[in-house]
N, C-alpha and C positions, 0 to 999 in steps of 0.2 A: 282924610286926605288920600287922593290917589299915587301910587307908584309905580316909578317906572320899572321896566323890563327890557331885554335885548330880545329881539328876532328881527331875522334877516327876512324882506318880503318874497327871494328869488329861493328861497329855502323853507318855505311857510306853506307844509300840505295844506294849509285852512283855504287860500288859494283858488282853489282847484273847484271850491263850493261857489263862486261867485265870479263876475265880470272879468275881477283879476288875473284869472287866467288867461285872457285874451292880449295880456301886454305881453311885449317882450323883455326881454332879460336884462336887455338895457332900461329899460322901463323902470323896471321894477326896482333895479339896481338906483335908479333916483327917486322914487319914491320911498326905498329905505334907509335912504341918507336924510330923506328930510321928514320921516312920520315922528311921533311921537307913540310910546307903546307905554299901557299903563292898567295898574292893578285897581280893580274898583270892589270897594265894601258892600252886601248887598244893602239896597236902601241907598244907595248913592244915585245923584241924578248924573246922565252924561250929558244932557241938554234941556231945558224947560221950550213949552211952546210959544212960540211968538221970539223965539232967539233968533240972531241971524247968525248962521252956522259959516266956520271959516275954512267948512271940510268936511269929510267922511270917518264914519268908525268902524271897522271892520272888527266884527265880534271874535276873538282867541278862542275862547273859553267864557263859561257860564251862558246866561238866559237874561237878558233886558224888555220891562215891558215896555212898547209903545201904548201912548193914552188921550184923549183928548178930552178936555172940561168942556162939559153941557154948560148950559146957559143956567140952569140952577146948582150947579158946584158943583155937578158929581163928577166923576171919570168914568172913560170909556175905552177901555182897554182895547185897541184892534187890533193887535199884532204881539205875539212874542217871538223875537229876534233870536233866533241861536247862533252856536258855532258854525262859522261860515259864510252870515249875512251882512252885508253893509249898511250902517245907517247913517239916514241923512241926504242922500244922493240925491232924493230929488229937490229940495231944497237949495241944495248948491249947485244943480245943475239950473235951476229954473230961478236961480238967485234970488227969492223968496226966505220973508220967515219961516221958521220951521212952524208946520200944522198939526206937532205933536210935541210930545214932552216922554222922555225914555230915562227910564229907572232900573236900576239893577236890583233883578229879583232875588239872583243869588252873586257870591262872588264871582268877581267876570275878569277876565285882560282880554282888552282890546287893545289897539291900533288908529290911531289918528293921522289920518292923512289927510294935508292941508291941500285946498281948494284948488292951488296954480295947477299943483302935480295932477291932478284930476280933467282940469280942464285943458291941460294942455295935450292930455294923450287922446281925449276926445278929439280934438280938434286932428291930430295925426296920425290915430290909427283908428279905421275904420269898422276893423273888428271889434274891437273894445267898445265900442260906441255901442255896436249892435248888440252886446252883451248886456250892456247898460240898460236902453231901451226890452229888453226881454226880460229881466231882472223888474223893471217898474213894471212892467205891465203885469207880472204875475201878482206881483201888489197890489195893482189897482185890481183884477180879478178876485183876489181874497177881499179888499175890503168891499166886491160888491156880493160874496159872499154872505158874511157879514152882516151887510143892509138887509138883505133875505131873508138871514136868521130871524132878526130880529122882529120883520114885521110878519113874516110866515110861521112860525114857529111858535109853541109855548114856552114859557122859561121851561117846564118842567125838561123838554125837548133839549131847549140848551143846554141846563145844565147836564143834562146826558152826555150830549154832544162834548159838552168839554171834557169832562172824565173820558171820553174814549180817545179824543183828540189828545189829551196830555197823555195817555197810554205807549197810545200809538205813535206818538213823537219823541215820547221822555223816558218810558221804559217803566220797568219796573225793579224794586230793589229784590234783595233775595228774599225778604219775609212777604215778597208780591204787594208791598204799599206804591202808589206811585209816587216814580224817583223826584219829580219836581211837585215840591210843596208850596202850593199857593195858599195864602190867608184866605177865611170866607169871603174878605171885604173883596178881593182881586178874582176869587173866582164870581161874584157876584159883579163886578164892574165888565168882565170880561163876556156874561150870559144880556148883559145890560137891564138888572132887576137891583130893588133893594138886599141891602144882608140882609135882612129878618127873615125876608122870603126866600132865599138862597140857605139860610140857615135851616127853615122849615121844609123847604125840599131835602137836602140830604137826611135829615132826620127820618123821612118819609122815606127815603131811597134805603136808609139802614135797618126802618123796621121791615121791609118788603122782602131785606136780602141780596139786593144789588150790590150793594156796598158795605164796608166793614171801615171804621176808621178808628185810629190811634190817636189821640191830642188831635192836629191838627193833621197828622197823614190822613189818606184815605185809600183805601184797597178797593178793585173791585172787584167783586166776588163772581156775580152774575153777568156777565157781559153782552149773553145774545137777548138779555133782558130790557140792560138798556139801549142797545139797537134797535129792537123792536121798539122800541118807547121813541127814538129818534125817527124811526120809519112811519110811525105812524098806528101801528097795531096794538 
C-alpha cells in the first residue's frame, strides 16, 4: 500500500524541473490543498494502460518506468521518469486512456494532482499551458528517438546506448557500479530484444572489458568502448 506524505507545492524545488513552474503562487497554493502526495514500494504500479487517469503525478523522488504491451505480451519500456517529471499529462489533457502503464522501479514519492486543478490553470494561464505543450513535445521527440533506435540500431548498439544513458542520467555509486539498478528483463524490455539476448550481450560486453558487474549491478569499465560501438566503429 502506498503512503502518504506532507509537501507544500509553492515550497517544492522539484517544481522548478517541469511546467509547474510556470503557475503562480496562488496556483500552486490550490493545487496543494487538493493533491494527494504518496510513498510508493518499488514494483508498485501508479497507473496500468488503458486506465482513464483522474490527474497527473509529479515524480518527488525515485525512478517510474513507463511501458507499453506489444501485441505478443512483452513490454516496452519508453520512458524512465525521474525527479521532476510529470506523469500522465497527456492523457488528461487530451482525456484519453492512458497509452502506457508506469511502475516503480525503485522507491519513489510523488504527488497527485487531480484533473480540475490542472485543467483549470490551462485554461487561465497561458504560460503554464506553453510549458505543458514544451514538456509533451520533448516526449513525443524521445519516443521518436526510440522508434530510430530500434529500427536503426543493433541491440548490441542499444544495449550500449542504455548503460551510457543510465550513466549519464543516474550516476554512479562510489565503487563506480551504476547508481540505478535494472533487472536484465527491464534492461532487455527497454533495448526492445529478448532477455536471453540481452543476457548474452552483457556477458559478451564483460568478457571484452566494457563492463564489470556485481549480482545484478553493473559497472562500466570501458566507456569510449561502448560509444564507439554506439557510434558505429
Amino acid at each position: 500500500m502506498s503512503e502518504e506524505f506532507e509537501s507544500r507545492c509553492e515550497n517544492c524545488i522539484v517544481r522548478q524541473f517541469n511546467a509547474l513552474r510556470a503557475m503562480s503562487k496562488e496556483d500552486l497554493k490550490k493545487v496543494s490543498d487538493s493533491k494527494v502526495s504518496k510513498r510508493l514500494k518499488k514494483g508498485q504500479a501508479l497507473f496500468e494502460e488503458g486506465e482513464k487517469l483522474n490527474g497527473v503525478y509529479c515524480v518527488r523522488n525515485g525512478v517510474s518506468k513507463l511501458s507499453k504491451l506489444s501485441s505478443n505480451g512483452k513490454d516496452q519500456i519508453v520512458k524512465l521518469a525521474t525527479k521532476g517529471e510529470v506523469i500522465g499529462q497527456r492523457s488528461v489533457i487530451a482525456e484519453e486512456s492512458t497509452n502506457l502503464s508506469a511502475v516503480a522501479v525503485n522507491d519513489m514519492e510523488v504527488c497527485f494532482i487531480p484533473k480540475e486543478n490542472i485543467t483549470n490553470v490551462l485554461n487561465s494561464n497561458p504560460a503554464f499551458s506553453v510549458e505543458v505543450l514544451r514538456h509533451m513535445a520533448h516526449d513525443l521527440r524521445e519516443a521518436d528517438d526510440v522508434i530510430v533506435n530500434i529500427s536503426q540500431k543493433t541491440v548490441k548498439q542499444r544495449v550500449a546506448e542504455a548503460f551510457l544513458y543510465l550513466k549519464n542520467n543516474f550516476g554512479e555509486d562510489k565503487e563506480g557500479f551504476l547508481t540505478l539498478t535494472l533487472p536484465r528483463e527491464d534492461i532487455a524490455n527497454v533495448v526492445g530484444t529478448a532477455t536471453e539476448s540481452c543476457i548474452r550481450i552483457i556477458s559478451e560486453f564483460k568478457k571484452k572489458g566494457y563492463i564489470k558487474t556485481s549480482g545484478k549491478k553493473i559497472a562500466i569499465v570501458d566507456e569510449r568502448k561502448l560509444t564507439d560501438l554506439v557510434d558505429g566503429f
